[in-house]
mmCIF file of the C-alpha atoms, coordinates in Angstrom:
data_MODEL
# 
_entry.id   MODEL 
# 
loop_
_atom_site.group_PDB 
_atom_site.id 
_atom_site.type_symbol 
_atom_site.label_atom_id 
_atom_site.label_alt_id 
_atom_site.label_comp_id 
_atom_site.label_asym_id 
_atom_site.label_entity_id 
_atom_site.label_seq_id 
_atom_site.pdbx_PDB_ins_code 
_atom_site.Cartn_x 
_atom_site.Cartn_y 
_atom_site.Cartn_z 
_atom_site.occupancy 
_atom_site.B_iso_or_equiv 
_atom_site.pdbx_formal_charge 
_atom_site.auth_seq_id 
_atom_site.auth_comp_id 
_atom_site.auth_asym_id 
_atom_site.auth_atom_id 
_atom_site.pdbx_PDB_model_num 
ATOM 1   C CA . UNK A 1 1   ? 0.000  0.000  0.000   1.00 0.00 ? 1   UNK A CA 1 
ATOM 2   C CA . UNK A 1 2   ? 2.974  2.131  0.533   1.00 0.00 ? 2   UNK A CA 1 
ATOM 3   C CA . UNK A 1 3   ? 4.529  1.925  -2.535  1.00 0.00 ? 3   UNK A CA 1 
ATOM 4   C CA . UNK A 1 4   ? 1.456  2.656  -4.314  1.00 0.00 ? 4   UNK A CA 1 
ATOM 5   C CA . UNK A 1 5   ? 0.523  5.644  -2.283  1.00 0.00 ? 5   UNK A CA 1 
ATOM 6   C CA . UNK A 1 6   ? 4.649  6.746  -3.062  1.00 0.00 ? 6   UNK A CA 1 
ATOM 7   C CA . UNK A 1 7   ? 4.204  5.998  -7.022  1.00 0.00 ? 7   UNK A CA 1 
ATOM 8   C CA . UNK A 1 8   ? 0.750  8.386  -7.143  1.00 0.00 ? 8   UNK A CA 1 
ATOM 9   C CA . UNK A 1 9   ? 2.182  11.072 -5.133  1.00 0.00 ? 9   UNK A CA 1 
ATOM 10  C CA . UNK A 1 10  ? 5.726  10.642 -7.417  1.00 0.00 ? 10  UNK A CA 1 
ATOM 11  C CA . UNK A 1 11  ? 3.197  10.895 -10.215 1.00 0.00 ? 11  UNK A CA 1 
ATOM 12  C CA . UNK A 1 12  ? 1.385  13.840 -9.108  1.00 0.00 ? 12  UNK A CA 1 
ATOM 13  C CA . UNK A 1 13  ? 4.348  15.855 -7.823  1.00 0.00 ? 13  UNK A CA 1 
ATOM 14  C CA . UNK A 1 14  ? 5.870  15.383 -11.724 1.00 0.00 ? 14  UNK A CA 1 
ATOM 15  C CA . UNK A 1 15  ? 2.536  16.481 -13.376 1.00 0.00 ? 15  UNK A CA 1 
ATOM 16  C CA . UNK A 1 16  ? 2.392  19.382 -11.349 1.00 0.00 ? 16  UNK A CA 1 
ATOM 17  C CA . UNK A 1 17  ? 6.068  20.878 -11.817 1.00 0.00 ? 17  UNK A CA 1 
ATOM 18  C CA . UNK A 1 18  ? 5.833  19.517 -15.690 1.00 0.00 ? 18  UNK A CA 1 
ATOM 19  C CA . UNK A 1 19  ? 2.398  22.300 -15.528 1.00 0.00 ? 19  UNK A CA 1 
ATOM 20  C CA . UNK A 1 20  ? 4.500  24.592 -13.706 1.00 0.00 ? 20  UNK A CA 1 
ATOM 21  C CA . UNK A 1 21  ? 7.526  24.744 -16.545 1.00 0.00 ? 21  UNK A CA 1 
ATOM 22  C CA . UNK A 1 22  ? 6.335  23.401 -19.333 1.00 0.00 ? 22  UNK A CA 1 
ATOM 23  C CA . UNK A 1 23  ? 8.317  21.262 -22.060 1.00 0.00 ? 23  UNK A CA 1 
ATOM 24  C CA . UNK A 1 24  ? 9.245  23.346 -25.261 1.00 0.00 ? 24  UNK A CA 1 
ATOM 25  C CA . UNK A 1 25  ? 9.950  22.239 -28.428 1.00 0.00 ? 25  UNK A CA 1 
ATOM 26  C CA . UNK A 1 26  ? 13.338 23.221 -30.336 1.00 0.00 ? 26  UNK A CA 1 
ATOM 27  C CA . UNK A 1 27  ? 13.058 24.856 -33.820 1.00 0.00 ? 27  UNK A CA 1 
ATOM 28  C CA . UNK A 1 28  ? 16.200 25.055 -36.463 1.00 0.00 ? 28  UNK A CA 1 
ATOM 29  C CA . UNK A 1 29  ? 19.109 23.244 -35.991 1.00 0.00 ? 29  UNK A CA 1 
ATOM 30  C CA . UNK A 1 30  ? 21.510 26.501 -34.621 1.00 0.00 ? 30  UNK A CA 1 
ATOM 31  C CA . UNK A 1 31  ? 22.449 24.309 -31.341 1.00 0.00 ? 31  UNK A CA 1 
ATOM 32  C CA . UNK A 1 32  ? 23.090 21.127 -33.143 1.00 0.00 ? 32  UNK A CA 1 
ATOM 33  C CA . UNK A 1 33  ? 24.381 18.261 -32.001 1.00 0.00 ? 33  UNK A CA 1 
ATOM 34  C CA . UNK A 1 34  ? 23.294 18.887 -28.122 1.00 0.00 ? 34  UNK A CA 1 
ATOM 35  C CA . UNK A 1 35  ? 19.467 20.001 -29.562 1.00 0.00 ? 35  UNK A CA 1 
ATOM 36  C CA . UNK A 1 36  ? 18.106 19.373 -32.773 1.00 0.00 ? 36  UNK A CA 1 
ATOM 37  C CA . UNK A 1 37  ? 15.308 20.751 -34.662 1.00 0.00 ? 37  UNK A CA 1 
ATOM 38  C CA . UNK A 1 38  ? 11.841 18.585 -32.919 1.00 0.00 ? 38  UNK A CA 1 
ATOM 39  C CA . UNK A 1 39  ? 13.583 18.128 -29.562 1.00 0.00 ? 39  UNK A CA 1 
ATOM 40  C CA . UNK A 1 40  ? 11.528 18.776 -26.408 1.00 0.00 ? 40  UNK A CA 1 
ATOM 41  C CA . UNK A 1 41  ? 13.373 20.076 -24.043 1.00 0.00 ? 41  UNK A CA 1 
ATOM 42  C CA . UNK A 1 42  ? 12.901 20.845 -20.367 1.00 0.00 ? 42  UNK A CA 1 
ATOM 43  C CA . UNK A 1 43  ? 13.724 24.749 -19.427 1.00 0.00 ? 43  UNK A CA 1 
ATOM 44  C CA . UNK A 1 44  ? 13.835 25.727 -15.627 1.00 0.00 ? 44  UNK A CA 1 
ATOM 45  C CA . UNK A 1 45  ? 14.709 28.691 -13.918 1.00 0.00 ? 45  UNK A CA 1 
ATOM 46  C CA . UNK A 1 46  ? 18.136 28.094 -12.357 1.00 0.00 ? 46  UNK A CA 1 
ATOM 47  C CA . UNK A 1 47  ? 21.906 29.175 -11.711 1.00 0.00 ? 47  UNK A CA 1 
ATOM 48  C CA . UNK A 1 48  ? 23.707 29.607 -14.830 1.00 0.00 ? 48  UNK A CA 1 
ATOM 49  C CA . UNK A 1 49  ? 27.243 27.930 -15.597 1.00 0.00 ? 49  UNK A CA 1 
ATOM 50  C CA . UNK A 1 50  ? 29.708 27.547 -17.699 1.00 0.00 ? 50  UNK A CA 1 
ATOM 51  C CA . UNK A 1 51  ? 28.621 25.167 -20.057 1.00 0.00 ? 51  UNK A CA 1 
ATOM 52  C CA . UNK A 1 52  ? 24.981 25.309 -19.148 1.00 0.00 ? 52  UNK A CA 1 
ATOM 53  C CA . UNK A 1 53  ? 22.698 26.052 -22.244 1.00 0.00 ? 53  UNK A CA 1 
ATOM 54  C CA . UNK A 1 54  ? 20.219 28.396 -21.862 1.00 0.00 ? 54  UNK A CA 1 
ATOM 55  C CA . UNK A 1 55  ? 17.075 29.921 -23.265 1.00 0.00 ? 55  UNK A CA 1 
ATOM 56  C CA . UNK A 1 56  ? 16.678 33.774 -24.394 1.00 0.00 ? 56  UNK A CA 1 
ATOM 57  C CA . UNK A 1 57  ? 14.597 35.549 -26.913 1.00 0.00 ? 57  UNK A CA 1 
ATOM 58  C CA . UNK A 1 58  ? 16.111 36.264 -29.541 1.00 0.00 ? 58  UNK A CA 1 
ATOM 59  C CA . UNK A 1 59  ? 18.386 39.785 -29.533 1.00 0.00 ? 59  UNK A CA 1 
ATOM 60  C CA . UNK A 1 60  ? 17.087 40.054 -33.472 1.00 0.00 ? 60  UNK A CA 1 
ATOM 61  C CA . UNK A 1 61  ? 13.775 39.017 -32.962 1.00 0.00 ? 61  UNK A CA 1 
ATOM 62  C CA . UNK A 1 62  ? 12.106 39.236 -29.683 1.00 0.00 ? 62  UNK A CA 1 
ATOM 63  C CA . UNK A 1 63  ? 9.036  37.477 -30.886 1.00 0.00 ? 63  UNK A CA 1 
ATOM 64  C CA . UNK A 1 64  ? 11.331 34.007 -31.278 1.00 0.00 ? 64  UNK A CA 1 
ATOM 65  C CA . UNK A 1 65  ? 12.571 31.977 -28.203 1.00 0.00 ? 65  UNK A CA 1 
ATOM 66  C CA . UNK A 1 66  ? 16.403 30.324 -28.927 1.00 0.00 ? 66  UNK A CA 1 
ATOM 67  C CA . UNK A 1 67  ? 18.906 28.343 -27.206 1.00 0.00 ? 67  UNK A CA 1 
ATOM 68  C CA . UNK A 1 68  ? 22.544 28.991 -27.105 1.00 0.00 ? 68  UNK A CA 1 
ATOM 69  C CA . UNK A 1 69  ? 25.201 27.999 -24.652 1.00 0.00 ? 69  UNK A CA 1 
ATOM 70  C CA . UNK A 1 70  ? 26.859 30.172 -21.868 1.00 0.00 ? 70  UNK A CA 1 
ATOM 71  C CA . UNK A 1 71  ? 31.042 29.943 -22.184 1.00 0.00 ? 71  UNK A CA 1 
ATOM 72  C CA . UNK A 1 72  ? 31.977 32.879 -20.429 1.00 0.00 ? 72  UNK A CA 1 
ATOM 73  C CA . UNK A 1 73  ? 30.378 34.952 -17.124 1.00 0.00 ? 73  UNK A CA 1 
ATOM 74  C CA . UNK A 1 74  ? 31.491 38.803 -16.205 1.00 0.00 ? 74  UNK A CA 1 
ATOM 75  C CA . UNK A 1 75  ? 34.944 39.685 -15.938 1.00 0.00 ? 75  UNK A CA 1 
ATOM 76  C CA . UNK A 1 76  ? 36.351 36.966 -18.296 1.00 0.00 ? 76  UNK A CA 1 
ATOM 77  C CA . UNK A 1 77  ? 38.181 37.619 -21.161 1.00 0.00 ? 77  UNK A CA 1 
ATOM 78  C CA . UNK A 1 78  ? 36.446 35.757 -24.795 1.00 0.00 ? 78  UNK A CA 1 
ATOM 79  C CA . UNK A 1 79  ? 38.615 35.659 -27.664 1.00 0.00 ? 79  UNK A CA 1 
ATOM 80  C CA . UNK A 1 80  ? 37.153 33.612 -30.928 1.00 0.00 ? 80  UNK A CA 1 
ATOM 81  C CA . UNK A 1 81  ? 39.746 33.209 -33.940 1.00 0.00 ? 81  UNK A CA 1 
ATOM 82  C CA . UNK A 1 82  ? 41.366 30.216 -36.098 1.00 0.00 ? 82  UNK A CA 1 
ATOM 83  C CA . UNK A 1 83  ? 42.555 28.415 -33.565 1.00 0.00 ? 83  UNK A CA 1 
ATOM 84  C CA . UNK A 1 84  ? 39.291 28.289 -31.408 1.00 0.00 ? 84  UNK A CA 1 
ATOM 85  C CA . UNK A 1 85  ? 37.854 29.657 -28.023 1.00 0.00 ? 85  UNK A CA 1 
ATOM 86  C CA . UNK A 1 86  ? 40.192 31.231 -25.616 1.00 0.00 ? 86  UNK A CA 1 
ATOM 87  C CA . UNK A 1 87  ? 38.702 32.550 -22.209 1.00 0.00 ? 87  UNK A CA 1 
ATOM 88  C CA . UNK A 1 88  ? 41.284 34.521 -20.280 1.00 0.00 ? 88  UNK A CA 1 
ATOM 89  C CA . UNK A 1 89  ? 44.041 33.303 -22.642 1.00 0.00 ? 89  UNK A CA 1 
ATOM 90  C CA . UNK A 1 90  ? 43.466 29.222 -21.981 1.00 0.00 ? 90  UNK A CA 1 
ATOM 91  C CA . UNK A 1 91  ? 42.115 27.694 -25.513 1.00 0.00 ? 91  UNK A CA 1 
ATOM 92  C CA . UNK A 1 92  ? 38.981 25.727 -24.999 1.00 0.00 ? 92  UNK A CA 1 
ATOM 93  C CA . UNK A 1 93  ? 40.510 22.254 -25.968 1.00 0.00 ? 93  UNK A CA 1 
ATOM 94  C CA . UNK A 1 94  ? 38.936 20.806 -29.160 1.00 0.00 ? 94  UNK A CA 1 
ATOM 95  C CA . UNK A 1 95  ? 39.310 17.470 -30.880 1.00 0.00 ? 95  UNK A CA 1 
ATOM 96  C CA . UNK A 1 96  ? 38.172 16.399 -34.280 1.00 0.00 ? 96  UNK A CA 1 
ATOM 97  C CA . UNK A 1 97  ? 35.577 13.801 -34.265 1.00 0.00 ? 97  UNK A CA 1 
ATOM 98  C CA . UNK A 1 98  ? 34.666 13.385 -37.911 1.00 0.00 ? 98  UNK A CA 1 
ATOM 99  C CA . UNK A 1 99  ? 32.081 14.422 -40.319 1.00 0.00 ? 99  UNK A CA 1 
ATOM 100 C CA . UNK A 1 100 ? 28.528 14.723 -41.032 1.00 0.00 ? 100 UNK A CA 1 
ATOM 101 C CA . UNK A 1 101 ? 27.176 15.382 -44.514 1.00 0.00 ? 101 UNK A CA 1 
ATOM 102 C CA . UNK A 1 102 ? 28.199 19.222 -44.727 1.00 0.00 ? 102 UNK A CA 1 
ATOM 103 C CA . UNK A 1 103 ? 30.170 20.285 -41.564 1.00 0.00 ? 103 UNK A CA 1 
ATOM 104 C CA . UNK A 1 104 ? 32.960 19.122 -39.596 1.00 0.00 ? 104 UNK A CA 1 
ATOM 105 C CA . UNK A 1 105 ? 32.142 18.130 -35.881 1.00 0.00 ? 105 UNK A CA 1 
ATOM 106 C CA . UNK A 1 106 ? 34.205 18.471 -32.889 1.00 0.00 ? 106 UNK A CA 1 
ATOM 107 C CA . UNK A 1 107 ? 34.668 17.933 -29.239 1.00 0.00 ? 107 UNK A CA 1 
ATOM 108 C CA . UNK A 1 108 ? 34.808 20.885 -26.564 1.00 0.00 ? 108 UNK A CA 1 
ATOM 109 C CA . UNK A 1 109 ? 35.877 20.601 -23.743 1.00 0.00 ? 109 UNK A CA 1 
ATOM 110 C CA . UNK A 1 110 ? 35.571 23.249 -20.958 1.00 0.00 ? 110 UNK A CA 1 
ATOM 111 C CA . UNK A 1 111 ? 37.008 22.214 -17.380 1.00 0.00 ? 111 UNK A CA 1 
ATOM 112 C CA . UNK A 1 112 ? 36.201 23.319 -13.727 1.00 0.00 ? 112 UNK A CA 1 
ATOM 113 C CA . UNK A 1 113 ? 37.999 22.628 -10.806 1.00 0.00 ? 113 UNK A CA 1 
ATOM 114 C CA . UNK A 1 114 ? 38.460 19.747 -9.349  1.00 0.00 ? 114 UNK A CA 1 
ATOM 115 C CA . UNK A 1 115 ? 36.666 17.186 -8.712  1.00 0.00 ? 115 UNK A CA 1 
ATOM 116 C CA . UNK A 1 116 ? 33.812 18.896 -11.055 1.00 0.00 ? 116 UNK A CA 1 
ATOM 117 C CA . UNK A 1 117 ? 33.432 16.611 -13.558 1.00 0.00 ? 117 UNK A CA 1 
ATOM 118 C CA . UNK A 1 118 ? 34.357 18.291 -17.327 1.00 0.00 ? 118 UNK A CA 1 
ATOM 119 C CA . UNK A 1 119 ? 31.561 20.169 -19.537 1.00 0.00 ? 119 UNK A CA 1 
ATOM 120 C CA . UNK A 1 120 ? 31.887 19.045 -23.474 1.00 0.00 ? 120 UNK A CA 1 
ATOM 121 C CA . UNK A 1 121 ? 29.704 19.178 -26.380 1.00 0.00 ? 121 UNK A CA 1 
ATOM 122 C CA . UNK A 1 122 ? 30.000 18.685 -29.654 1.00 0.00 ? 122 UNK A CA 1 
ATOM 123 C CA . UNK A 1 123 ? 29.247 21.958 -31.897 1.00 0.00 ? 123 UNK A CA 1 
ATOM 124 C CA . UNK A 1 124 ? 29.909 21.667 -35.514 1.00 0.00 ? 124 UNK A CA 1 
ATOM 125 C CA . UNK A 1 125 ? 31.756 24.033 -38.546 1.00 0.00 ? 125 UNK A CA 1 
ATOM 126 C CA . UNK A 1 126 ? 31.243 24.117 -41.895 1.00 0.00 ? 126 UNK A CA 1 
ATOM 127 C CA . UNK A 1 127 ? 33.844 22.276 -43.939 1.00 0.00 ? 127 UNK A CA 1 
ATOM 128 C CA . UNK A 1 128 ? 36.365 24.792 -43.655 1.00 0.00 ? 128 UNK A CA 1 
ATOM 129 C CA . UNK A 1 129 ? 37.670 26.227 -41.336 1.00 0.00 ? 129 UNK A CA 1 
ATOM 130 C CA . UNK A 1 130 ? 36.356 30.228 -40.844 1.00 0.00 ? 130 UNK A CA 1 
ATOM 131 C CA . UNK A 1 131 ? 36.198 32.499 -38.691 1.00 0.00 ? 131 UNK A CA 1 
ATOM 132 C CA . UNK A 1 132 ? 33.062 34.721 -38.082 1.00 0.00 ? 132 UNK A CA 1 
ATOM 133 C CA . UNK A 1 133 ? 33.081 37.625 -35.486 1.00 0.00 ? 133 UNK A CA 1 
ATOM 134 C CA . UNK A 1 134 ? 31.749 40.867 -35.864 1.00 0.00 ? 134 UNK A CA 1 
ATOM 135 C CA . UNK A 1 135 ? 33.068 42.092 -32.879 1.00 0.00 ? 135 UNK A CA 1 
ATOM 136 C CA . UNK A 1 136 ? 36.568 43.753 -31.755 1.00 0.00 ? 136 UNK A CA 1 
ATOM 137 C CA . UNK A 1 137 ? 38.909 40.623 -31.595 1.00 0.00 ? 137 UNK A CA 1 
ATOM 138 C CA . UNK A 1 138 ? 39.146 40.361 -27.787 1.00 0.00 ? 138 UNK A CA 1 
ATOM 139 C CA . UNK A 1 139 ? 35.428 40.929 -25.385 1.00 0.00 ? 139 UNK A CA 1 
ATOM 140 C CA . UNK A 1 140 ? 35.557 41.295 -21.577 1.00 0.00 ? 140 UNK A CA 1 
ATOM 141 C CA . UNK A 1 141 ? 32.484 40.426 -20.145 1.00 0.00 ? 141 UNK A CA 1 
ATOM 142 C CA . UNK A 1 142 ? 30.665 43.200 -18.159 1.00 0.00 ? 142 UNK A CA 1 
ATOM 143 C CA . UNK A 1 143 ? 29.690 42.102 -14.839 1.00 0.00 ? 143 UNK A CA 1 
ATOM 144 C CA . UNK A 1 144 ? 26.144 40.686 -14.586 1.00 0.00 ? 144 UNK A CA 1 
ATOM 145 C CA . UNK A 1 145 ? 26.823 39.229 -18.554 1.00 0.00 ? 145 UNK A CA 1 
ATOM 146 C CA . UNK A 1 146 ? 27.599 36.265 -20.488 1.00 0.00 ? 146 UNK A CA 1 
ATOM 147 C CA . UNK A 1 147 ? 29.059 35.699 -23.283 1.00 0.00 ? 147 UNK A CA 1 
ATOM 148 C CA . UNK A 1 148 ? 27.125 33.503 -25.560 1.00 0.00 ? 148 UNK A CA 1 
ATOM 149 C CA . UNK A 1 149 ? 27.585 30.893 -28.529 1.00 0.00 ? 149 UNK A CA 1 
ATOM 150 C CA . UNK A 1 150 ? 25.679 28.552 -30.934 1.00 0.00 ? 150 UNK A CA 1 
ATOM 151 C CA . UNK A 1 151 ? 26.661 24.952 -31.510 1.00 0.00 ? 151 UNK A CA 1 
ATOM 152 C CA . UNK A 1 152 ? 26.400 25.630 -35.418 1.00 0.00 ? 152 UNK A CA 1 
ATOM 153 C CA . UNK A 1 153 ? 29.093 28.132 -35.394 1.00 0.00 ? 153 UNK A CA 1 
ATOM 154 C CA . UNK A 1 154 ? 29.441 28.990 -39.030 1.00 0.00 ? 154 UNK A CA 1 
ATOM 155 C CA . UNK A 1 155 ? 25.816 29.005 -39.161 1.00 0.00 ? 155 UNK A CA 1 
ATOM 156 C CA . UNK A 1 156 ? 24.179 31.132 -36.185 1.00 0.00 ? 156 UNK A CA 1 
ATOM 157 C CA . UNK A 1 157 ? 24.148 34.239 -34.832 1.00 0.00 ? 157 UNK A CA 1 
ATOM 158 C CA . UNK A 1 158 ? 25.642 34.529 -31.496 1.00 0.00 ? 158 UNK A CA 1 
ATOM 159 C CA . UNK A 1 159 ? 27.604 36.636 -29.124 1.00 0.00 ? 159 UNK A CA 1 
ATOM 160 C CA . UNK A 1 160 ? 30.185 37.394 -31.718 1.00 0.00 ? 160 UNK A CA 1 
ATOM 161 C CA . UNK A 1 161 ? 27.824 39.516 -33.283 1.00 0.00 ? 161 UNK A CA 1 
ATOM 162 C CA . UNK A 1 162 ? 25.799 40.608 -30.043 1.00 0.00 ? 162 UNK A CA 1 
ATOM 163 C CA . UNK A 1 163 ? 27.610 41.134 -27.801 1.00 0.00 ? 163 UNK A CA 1 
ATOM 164 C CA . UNK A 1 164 ? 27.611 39.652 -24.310 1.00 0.00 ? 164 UNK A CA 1 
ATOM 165 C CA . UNK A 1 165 ? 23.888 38.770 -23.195 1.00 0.00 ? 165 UNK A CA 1 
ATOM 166 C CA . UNK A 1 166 ? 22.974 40.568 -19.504 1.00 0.00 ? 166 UNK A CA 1 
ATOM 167 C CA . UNK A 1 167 ? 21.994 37.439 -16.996 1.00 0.00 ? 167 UNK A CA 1 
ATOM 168 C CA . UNK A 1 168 ? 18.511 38.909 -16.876 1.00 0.00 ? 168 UNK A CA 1 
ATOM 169 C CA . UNK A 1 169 ? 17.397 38.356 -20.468 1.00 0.00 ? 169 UNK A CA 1 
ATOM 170 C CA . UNK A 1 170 ? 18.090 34.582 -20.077 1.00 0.00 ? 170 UNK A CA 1 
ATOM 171 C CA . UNK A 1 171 ? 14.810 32.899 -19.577 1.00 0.00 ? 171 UNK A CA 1 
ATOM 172 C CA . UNK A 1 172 ? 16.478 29.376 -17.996 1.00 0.00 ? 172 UNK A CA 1 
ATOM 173 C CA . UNK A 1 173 ? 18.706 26.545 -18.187 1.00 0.00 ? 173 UNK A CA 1 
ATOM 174 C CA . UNK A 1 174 ? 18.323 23.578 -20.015 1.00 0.00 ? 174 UNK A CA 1 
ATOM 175 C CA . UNK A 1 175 ? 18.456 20.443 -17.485 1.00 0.00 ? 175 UNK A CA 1 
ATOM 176 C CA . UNK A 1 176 ? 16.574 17.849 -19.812 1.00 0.00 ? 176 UNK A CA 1 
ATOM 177 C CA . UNK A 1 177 ? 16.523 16.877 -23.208 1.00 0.00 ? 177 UNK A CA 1 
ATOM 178 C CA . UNK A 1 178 ? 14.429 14.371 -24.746 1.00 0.00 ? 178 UNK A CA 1 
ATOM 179 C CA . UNK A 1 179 ? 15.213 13.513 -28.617 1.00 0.00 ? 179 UNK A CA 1 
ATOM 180 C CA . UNK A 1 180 ? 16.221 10.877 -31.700 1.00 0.00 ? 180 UNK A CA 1 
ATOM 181 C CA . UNK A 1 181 ? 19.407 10.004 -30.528 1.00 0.00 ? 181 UNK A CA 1 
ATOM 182 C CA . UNK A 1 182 ? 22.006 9.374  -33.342 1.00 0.00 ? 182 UNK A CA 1 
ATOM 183 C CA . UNK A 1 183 ? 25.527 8.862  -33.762 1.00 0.00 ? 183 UNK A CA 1 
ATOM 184 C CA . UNK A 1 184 ? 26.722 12.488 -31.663 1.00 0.00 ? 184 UNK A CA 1 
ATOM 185 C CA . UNK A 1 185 ? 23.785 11.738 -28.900 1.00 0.00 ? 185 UNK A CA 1 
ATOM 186 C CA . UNK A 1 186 ? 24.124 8.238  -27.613 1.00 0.00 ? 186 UNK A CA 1 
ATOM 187 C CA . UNK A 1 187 ? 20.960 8.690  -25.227 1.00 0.00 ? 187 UNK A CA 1 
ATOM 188 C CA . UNK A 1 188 ? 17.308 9.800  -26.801 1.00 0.00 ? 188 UNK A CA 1 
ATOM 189 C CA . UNK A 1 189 ? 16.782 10.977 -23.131 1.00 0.00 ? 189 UNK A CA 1 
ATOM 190 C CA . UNK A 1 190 ? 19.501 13.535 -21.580 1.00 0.00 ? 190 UNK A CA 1 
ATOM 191 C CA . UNK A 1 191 ? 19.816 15.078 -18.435 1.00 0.00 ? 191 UNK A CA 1 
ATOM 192 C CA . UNK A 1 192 ? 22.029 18.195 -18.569 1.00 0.00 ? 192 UNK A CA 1 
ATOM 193 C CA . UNK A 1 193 ? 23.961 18.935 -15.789 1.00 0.00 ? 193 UNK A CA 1 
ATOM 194 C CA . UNK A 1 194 ? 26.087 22.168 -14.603 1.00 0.00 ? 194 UNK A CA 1 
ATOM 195 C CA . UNK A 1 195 ? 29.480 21.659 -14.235 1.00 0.00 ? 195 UNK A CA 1 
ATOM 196 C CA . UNK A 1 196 ? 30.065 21.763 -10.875 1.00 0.00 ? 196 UNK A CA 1 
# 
């Protein structure tokens, strides 16, 4: 009798915060391969981290909701060029991890202190190798910011053309993803944790 009473009061408790913060559905590809176009993902209002992907409207377009993933917080140092990320001078490291029909995919990694475990994704690049920033070649973060980047570098619009992104226009955090999994997302169901 206990168990059952547990399992209908587990169930309730999830139907009610799932009608508190609702799922939303991801359009476009611009965050590919952590969230593809038809993904429902879960969006709750948290503590932003390095790594963490979040949920703003759109700087452009404040009618359209977008995800893009938080790299650097105030007082850090971004620099985007050839070679990669740099925050504060350390390069973000990458590592090629093959191909998909038009872009080239690779593996970030960004690390935290120990013993946080290390935050990496997978964002991709069109075949060659390009560099698109519209802003000066160096960006310190204002306090209260973050600096802000797409997964499909060579094909969104991101903090290299905005700017850094003040922490009260960010809606949430991504902390679940549910999706086709495929050869760059092992799981169909994700959980997305901070890095710490």
């Amino acid at each position: 009798m206990r168990r059952w009473m547990w399992l209908v009061s587990m169930l309730v408790g999830m139907a009610l915060l799932c009608a508190l913060v609702p799922l939303r559905r991801v359009a476009g590809d611009e965050m590919a391969w952590t969230l593809r176009d038809g993904d429902l993902v879960w969006v709750i209002p948290a503590r932003i981290r390095r790594g963490d992907v979040v949920m703003l409207s759109d700087p452009l377009d404040s009618t359209r909701l977008i995800f893009r993933r938080a790299v650097a917080d105030g007082g850090q140092k971004v620099r985007y060029d050839v070679d990669g990320l740099r925050i504060n001078g350390k390069r973000i490291r990458q590592t090629e991890m093959g191909r998909d029909q038009d872009h080239r995919v690779v593996k970030e990694v960004l690390w935290s202190s120990p013993p946080a475990r290390p935050n990496r994704w997978f964002p991709r690049y069109t075949r060659q190798k390009t560099v698109r920033w519209a802003l000066p070649e160096k960006v310190e973060v204002p306090d209260g910011h973050w600096f802000l980047l797409a997964d499909d570098r060579d094909g969104s619009l991101d903090s290299r053309w905005w700017g850094p992104i003040p922490e009260g226009d960010i809606q949430g955090v991504i902390r679940l993803r549910f999706g086709e999994a495929d050869i760059w997302r092992e799981k169909a169901l994700e959980v997305l944790l901070p890095e710490e």
